[in-house]
C-alpha positions as CSV (number, residue, x, y, z in Angstrom):
1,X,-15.1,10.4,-12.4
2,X,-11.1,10.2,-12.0
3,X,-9.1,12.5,-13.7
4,X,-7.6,11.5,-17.1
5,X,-4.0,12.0,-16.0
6,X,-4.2,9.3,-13.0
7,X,-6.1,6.8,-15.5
8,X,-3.0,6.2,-16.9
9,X,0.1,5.8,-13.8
10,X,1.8,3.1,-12.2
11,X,3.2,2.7,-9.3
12,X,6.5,4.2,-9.8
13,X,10.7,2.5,-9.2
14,X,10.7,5.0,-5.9
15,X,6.8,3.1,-4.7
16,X,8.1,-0.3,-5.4
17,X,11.1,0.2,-3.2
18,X,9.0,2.0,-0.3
19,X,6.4,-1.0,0.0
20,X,9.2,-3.5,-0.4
21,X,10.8,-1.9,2.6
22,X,7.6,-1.8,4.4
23,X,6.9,-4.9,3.8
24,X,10.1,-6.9,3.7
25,X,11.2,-9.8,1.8
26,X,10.5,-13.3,3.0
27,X,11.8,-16.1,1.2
28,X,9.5,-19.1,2.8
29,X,6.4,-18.9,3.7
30,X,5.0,-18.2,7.2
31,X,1.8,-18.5,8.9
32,X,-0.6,-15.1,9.6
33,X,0.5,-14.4,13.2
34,X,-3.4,-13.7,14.1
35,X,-4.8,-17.1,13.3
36,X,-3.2,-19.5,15.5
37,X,-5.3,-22.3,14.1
38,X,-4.4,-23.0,10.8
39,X,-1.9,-20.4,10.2
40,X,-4.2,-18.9,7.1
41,X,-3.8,-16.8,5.1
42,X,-0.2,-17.8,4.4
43,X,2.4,-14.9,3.2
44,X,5.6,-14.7,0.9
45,X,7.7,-12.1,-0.5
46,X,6.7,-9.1,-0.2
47,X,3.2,-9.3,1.4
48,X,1.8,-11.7,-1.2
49,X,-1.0,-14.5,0.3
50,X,-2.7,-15.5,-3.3
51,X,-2.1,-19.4,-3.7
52,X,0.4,-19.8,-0.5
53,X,0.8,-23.0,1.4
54,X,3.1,-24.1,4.3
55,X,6.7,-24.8,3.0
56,X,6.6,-22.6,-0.1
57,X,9.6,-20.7,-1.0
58,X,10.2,-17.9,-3.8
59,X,13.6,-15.7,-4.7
60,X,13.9,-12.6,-5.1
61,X,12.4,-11.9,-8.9
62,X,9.5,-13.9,-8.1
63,X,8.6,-11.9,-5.1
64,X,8.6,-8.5,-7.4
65,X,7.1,-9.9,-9.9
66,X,4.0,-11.0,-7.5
67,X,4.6,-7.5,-5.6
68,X,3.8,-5.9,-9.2
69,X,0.3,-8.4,-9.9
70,X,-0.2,-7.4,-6.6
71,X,-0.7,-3.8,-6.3
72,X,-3.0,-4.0,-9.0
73,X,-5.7,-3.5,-7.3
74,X,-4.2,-0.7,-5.4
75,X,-3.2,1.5,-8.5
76,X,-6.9,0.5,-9.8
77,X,-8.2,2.1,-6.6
78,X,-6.0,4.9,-7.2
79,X,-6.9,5.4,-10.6
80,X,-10.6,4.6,-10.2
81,X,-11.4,6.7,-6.6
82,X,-9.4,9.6,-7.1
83,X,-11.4,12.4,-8.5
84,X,-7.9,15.1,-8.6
85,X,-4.7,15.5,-10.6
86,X,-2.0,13.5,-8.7
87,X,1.7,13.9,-8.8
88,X,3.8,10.4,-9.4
89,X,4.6,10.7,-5.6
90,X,1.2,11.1,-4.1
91,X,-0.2,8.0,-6.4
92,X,2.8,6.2,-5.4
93,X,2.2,7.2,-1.5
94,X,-1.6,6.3,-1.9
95,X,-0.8,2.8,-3.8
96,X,1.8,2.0,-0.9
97,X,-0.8,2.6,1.5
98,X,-3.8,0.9,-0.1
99,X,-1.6,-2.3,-0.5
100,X,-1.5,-2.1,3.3
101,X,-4.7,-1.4,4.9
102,X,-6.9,-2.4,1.9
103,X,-9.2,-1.0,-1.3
104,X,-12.4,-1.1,1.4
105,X,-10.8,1.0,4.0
106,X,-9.5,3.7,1.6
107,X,-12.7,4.2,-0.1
108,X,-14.3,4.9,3.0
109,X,-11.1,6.8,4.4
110,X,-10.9,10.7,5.4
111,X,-8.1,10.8,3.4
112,X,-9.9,10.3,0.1
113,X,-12.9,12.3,1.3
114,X,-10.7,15.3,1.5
115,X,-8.3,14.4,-1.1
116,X,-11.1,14.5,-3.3
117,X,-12.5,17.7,-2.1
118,X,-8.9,19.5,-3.4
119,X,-7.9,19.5,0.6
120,X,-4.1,17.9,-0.7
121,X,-2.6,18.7,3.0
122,X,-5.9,17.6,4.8
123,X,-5.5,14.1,3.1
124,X,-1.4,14.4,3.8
125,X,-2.2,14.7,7.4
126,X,-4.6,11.7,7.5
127,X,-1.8,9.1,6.8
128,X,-0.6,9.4,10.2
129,X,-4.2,8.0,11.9
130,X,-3.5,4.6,10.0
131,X,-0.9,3.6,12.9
132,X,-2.1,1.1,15.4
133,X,-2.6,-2.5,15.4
134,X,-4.8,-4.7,18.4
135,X,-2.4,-2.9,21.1
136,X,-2.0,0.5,19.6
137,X,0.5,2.3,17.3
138,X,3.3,-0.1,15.5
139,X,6.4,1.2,15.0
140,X,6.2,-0.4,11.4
141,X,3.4,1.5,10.5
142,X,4.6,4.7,12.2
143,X,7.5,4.8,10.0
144,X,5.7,3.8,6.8
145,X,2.6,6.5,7.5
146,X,5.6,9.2,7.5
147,X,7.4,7.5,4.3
148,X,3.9,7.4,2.4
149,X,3.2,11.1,3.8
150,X,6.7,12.2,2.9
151,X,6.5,10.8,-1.0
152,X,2.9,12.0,-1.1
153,X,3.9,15.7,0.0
154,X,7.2,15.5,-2.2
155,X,7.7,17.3,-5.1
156,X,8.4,13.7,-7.2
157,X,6.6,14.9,-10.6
């Protein structure tokens, strides 16, 4: 059962602007750099794939308004998996990091395993595994891991 107080958060101003760092803004769609076939799944703004073909384009607004429908399904994760009270930083740290490496991964992570056992710096620590693509650790992800641990060990109420 989650607790009452995380049933009710969002993904806060200060975890909107650490994903859209993380993920970066692009304006026109490009191709998913692992499938050199047909390009699929196609990406825009800020990570979203929902409904993109070749040659779309969106601004700015558009981007954070998909970013927002987007983590959705993050912050229900969150909200849903999460069986301890959670400061406005950590559920922003844990939606940043669910938007990244997925709703399956996390609820078979460490990190929640221990998060939910009360083990808050256990779970802090497990943030830095999540770093490697096909050819090891990405400097991308290195940095993100240690924004996402940062927010979730901050004191952001």
């Amino acid at each position: 059962m989650s607790h009452v107080a995380n049933s009710l958060m969002v993904t806060s101003d200060v975890g909107l602007s650490l994903i859209k760092v993380s993920e970066g803004l692009e304006q026109e769609a490009y191709p998913d750099p692992g499938n050199k076939v047909t390009g699929e799944p196609w990406t825009i703004g800020y990570g979203h794939t929902a409904g993109v073909r070749r040659g779309d384009t969106c601004t700015e607004e558009q981007a954070s308004e998909w970013l927002r429908q987007d983590l959705g399904l993050a912050e229900a994760a969150v909200r849903t998996r999460v069986e301890v009270p959670l400061t406005q930083g950590q559920f922003d740290a844990l939606a940043s990091f669910i938007f990244n490496v997925g709703v399956h991964a996390f609820v078979h992570s460490t990190l929640l395993r221990l998060l939910n056992g009360g083990d808050y710096e256990g779970a802090a620590g497990q943030f830095e595994r999540w770093i490697n693509g096909a050819s090891g650790p990405l400097p991308g992800l290195v940095a993100r891991r240690a924004a996402e641990r940062d927010l979730f060990l901050s004191q952001e109420a």
